[in-house]
N, C-alpha and C positions, 0 to 999 in steps of 0.2 A: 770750470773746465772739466769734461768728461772723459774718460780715456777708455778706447775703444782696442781690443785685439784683435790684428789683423795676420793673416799665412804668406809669407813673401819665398818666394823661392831661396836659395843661400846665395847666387849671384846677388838677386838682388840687394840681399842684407848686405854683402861685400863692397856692393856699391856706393851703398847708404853710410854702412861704418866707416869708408875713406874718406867721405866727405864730411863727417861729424865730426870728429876733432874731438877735445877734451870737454870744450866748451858750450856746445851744440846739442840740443836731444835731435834724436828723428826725425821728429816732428818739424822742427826747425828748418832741418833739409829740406825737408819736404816740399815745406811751405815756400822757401828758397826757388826751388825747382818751379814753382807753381807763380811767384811772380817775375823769373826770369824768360816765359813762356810768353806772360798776358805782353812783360817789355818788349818780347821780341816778336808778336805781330805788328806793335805801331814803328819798332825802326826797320822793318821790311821796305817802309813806305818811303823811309828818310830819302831825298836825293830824285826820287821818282820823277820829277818833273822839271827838274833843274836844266835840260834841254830844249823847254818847250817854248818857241816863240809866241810869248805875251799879246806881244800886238797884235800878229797874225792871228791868234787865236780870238780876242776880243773883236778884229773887224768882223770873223768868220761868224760871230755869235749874233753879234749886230745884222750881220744880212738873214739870218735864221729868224732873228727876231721882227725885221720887215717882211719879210717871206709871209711870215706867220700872219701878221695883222693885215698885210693887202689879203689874205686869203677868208680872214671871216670878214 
């Protein structure tokens, strides 16, 4: 593991040092921050479709899918 120095403004360090704790480097945070990002694009999605009538939609796909093959 390589350790790099980086310029954070003093906000930001104040932000970083609340959320380190005793136990915690930086880094840690950091990386925190950076898988609780990638989690919260996939539960954006959570629920999204839970509205959608099934059936209605499969018949609708069906006649797309006849649509389709009478046309070539």
């Amino acid at each position: 593991m390589s350790n790099i120095n980086i310029s954070i403004k003093d906000e930001a360090y104040q932000f970083l040092q609340s959320h380190k704790g005793n136990k915690k480097s930086f880094s840690d945070v950091i990386l925190e921050f950076k898988e609780w990002e990638q989690s919260r694009d996939i539960v954006r999605f959570f629920g999204i479709l839970k509205n959608v009538d099934w059936k209605k939609r499969k018949a609708s796909m069906s006649e797309l899918r006849k649509e389709f093959e009478e046309r070539l």
